[in-house]
C-alpha positions in Angstrom: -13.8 45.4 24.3 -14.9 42.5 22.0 -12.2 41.1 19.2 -13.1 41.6 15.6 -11.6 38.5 13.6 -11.1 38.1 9.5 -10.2 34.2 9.1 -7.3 33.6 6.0 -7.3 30.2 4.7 -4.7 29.2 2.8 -4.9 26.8 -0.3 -2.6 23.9 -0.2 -2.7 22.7 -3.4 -1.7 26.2 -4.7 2.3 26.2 -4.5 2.3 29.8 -3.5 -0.3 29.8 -1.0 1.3 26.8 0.3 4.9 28.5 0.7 3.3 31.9 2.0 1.5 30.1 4.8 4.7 28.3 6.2 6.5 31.5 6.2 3.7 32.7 8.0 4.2 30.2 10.4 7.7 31.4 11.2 6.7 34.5 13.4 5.7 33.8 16.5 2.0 35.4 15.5 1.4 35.2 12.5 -2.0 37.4 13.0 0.2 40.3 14.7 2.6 40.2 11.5 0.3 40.7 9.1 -2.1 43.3 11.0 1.3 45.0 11.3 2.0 44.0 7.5 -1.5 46.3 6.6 -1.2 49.1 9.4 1.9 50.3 7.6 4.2 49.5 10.8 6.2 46.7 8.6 7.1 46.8 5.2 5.9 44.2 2.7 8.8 42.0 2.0 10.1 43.1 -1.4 8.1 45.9 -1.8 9.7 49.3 -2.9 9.3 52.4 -0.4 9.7 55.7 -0.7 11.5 57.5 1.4 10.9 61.4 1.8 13.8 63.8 0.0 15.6 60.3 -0.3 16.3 57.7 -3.2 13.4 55.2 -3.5 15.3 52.0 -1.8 14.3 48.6 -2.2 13.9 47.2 0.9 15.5 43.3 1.1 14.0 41.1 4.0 15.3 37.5 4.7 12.5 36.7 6.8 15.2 35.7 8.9 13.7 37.7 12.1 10.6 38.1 13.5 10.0 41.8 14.3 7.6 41.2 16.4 9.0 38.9 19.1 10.4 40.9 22.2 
């Protein structure tokens, strides 16, 4: 089975680019987070979800743990 790759490149002389790459950095992969990040499996940091026959909740991350480290 051959690997398909998409290469990100980050900007740093753009502040934000700058900041989103290091916390990038603090998973353990990176490229595993944020194929996670687009499959739906982990919520975007900040973003609002809707739950079904539930309040909308806004969901507060830390980045304080990497979900995917086992």
């Amino acid at each position: 089975m051959e690997r398909l790759r998409i290469v990100v490149e980050f900007s740093g002389k753009k502040e934000d680019e700058y900041k989103l790459y290091y916390r990038l950095q603090k998973h353990s992969n990176p490229a595993a987070y944020i194929k996670d990040v687009l499959l739906g499996l982990v919520p975007i940091p900040g973003q609002l979800v809707l739950l079904p026959n539930k309040e909308n909740t806004q969901i507060e991350s830390t980045d304080d743990e990497d979900l995917m480290d086992f």
